[in-house]
N, C-alpha and C positions, 0 to 999 in steps of 0.2 A: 598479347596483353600489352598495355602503353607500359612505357619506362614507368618503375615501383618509385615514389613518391620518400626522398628519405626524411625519415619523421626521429625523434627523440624517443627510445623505447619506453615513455610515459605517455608522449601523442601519439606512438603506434598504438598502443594498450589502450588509450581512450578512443580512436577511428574506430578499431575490431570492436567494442563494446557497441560504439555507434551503431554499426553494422549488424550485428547480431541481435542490439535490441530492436533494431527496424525489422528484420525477420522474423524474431519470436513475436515479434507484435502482431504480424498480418497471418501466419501462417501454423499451424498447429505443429507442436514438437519434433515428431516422428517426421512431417515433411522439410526439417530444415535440415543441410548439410552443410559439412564442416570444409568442403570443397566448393561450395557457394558462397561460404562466407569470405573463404579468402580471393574467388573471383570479382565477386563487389569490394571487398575493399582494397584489390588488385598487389595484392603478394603473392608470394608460394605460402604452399602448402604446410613448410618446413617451418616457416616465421611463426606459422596462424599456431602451430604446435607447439614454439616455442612460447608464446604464450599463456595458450591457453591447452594444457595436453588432451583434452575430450573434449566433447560438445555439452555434456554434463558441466564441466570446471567452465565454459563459456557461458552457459543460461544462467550459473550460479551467481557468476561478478556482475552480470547485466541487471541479475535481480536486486542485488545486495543493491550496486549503485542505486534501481531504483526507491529502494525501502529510504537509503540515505536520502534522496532525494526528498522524499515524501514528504520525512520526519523534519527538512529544511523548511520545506514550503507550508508545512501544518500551525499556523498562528496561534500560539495560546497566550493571549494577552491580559493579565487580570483585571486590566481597561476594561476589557470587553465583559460584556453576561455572559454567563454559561452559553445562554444560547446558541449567542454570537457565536463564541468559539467551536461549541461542537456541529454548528453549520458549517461554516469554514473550515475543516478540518474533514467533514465529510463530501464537502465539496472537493477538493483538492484531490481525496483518494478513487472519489467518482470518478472526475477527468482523468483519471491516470486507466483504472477499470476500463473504463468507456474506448480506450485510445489505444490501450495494449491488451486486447480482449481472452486471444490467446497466451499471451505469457502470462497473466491471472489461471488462466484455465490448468494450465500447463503444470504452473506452481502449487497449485491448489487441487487437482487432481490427477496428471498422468504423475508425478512424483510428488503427490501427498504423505509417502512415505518415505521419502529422501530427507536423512539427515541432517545435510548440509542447509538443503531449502527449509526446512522446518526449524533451524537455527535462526534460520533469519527472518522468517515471519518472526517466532516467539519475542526474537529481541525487541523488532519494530514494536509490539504489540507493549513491549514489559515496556519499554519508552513512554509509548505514548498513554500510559497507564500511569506512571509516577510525575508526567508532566501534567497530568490532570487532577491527581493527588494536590501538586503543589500551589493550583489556585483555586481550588475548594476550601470554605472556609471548615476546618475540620475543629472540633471541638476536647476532642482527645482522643486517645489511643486507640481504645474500645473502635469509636465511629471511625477513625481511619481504617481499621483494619476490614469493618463492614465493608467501608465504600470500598476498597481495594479489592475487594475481591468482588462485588456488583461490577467493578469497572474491566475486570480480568474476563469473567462472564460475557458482558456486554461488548467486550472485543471480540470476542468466537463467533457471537451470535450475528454480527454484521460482518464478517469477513463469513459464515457461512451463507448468509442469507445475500448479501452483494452476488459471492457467484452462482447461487442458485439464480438468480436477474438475470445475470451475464447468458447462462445456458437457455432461458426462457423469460422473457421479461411480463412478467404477470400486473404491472402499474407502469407506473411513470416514473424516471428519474428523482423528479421532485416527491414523487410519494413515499419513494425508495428511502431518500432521508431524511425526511418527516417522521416515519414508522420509525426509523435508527436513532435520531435523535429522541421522539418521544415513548420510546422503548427508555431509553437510562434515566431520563427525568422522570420518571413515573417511579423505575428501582430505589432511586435516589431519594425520593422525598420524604418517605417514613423515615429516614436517617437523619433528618435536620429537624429543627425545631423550627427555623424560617424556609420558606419556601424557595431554596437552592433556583428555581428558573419562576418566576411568577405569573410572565409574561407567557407562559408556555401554557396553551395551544393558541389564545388569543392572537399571539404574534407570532404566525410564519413567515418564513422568509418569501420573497414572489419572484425565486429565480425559475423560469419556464423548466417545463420537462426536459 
């Protein structure tokens, strides 16, 4: 093994993360090892544990990072229409899907019922639910609380139906968020008295499959 690389045990922590999200990304659960991870990012075995104590507490911070990620790069601009936003936002979680196939699969069913991973979907999910709340024009309480839970719903329903795609892809990419997006504006609309997406279907977005 080449001389270990000495790093600050915040850019150790973020290499090993590197590392292990590269492998959860290409390769299913059960086939990653916690001895591979520290041969690619060329430590002992001792370090990678000092870290990270399991290969569980490893997939967990790889995921968290990615949700934090997500929820950075998810634009919700009250600039923008609704549409706008909820394309872009499904965009973003698409590329991510689309890129880490297995560690969705991973998250979402070999430990669907892991704690720690179910923490952190729910939070991503309860985020990007109140950030949606906050550029809707809501009329009072009543309607808030409708939309909020339409919007709590309509999270399940595309984080279940994204990895059903993932395991067999039944359309297109672009269909995929077409159906996601005009799944909520359809929930949505009896709730407003002005028509919340106006432009919806008329104006789809024409990013390729």
């Amino acid at each position: 093994m080449p001389p270990r690389q000495r790093l600050s045990p915040a850019d150790r922590r973020a290499q090993l993360l590197a590392v292990g999200a590269r492998l959860f990304a290409a390769r299913p659960y059960d086939d990653v090892l916690m001895e591979e991870v520290a041969e690619e990012a060329r430590v002992s075995r001792a370090l990678l544990y000092r870290h990270f104590p399991s290969k569980h507490a490893l997939f967990a911070a790889v995921y968290q990072e990615a949700a934090d990620r997500l929820l950075a790069e998810t634009r919700l601009d009250p600039a923008d229409s609704l549409v706008e936003q909820l394309v872009q936002g499904m965009d973003v979680h698409l590329d991510y899907f689309v890129a880490n196939r297995s560690a969705v699969l991973t998250a979402n069913r070999v430990l669907a019922g892991d704690p720690v991973i179910q923490t952190i979907m729910t939070n991503e999910l309860d985020t990007l639910r109140a950030r949606l709340l906050a550029v809707l024009p809501l009329a009072d309480e009543r309607t808030r609380e409708a939309v909020s839970g339409v919007l709590k719903s309509w999270l399940v329903f595309v984080r279940v139906l994204c990895v059903d795609w993932l395991t067999h892809e039944t359309c297109t990419r672009a269909e995929l968020r077409d159906i996601c997006v005009g799944a909520v504006i359809g929930a949505l609309r009896p709730l407003f008295t002005e028509d919340p997406a106006p432009e919806w279907p008329s104006r789809q977005s024409d990013t390729g499959a």
